[in-house]
C-alpha positions, 0 to 999 in steps of 0.5 A: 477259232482254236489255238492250234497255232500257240508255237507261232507266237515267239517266232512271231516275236523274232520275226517282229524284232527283225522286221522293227530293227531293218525296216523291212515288212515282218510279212516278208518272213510271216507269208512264206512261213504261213505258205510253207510250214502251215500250208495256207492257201497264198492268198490267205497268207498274204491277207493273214501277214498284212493283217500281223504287220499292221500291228507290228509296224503301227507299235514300231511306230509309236516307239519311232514317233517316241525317239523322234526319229522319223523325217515325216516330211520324206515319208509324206512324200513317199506315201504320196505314190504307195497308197493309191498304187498298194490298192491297185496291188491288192486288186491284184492279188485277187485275180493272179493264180497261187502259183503266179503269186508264189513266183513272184514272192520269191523272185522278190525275196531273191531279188531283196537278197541280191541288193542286201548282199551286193558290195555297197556303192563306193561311200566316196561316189555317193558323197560326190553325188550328193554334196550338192543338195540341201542338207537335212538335219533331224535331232532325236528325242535322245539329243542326237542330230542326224545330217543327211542329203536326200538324192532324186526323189523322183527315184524315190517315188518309182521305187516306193510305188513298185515296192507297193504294188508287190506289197498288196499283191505279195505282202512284201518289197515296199521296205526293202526298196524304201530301204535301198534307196534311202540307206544304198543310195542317200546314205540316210543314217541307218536310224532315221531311214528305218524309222521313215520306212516304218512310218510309210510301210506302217500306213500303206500296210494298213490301207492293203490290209483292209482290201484283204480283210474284206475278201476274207468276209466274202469268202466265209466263216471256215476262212476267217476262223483260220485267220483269226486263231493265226493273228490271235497268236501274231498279234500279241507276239509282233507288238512285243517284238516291235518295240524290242526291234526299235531298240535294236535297230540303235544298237546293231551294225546295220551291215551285219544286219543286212547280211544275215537277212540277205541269207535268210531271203535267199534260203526261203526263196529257193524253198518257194520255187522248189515247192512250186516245182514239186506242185506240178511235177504232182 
């Protein structure tokens, strides 16, 4: 273990409080950034950016728990279908080639990017769609009450359980489908969607992690040193920018938000393939 990797740790911060404020998994931006600028094998990334999110999500979590925000009955229903699918992604991610996996991160990330930046579905239609079905309502530790109509949670579940099975192969996709379909299609308050997309993301992050800690002991010290001078600079800097992003999330417009990552996923997806094109042309 070194400390070759100290300048990781304020964007590990940046990263955490992006990740806390939308929902979205911080290895989303963690494993291109560990793919690309430190050059670690993708598996490795993957495992490493699983490993930080744990952390940064399971400190968003307790600042969620404590603002009261979380519908945990949906989240129970979701993780119904993410774990068991999760294990199958990180089984997965074992036996796809480098280059097959770095393809589908960024064709992931471009896709994410595509339904952050799309024009939002007509507020009018999503209201006639939705009018019909029980009403929610969930009050925060703060005395704010949130009302919301849940849609087809059988869509719901399809979507989580894709968003799963690129999360163990890729490290990414579950918070971004949770958050289309909550915010996209149920129009659930931006507050409580994000803080039930961490509660789901949070556990099934954990569950892939463990499959990919278990790969890095079979593959030996040289792999494990590596990973473990990362985290000891991500760590810290995700469980800082966890609890700053849940205090964004309540005071940021969430369009804004949306926007700003659709950008930025679209900019590290064209960086993915064009270093998998310069990787065969070599």
């Amino acid at each position: 273990m070194n400390l070759d990797y100290w300048f990781i740790f304020p964007i590990a911060v940046m990263i955490a409080t992006i990740a806390m404020a939308s929902g979205v998994e911080g290895a989303t931006f963690f494993t291109p950034l560990f793919i690309i600028v430190l050059g670690l094998p993708t598996d490795v990334a993957v495992g490493t950016g699983l490993i930080t999110e744990v952390f940064g999500f399971s400190s968003g979590l307790y600042a969620y728990v404590h603002r009261g925000l979380i519908d945990y009955k949906l989240g129970q229903t979701l993780l119904w279908v993410t774990i068991p699918v999760v294990v199958l992604g990180t089984w997965l991610a074992k036996v796809i080639p480098d280059d097959i996996l770095k393809g589908i991160l960024a064709v992931g990330l471009l896709a994410i990017a595509a339904s952050f930046l799309r024009p939002p579905t007509s507020p009018h239609t999503t209201k006639q769609a939705l009018d019909s079905l029980p009403q929610t309502g969930l009050t925060s530790r703060q005395g704010q009450t949130f009302y919301y109509r849940i849609g087809n949670y059988g869509e719901g579940r399809l979507l989580a359980s894709i968003g799963a099975l690129f999360l163990g192969m890729v490290s990414t996709g579950l918070g971004q489908l949770n958050g289309y379909f909550l915010l996209q299609r149920c129009r659930v308050p931006s507050p409580v969607a994000v803080a039930t997309s961490v509660f789901v993301v949070a556990i099934t992050a954990a569950i892939a992690s463990v499959g990919h800690v278990l790969q890095f002991i079979q593959a030996g010290d040289e792999v494990i040193n590596q990973v473990l001078s990362l985290v000891l600079f991500t760590i810290p800097g995700v469980l800082i920018g966890a609890q700053l992003g849940a205090i964004v999330a309540s005071r940021l417009p969430q369009s804004r938000l949306e926007r700003s990552m659709g950008v930025l996923f679209v900019l590290v997806g064209v960086i993915l393939f064009g270093e998998i094109l310069v990787q065969y042309r070599t």
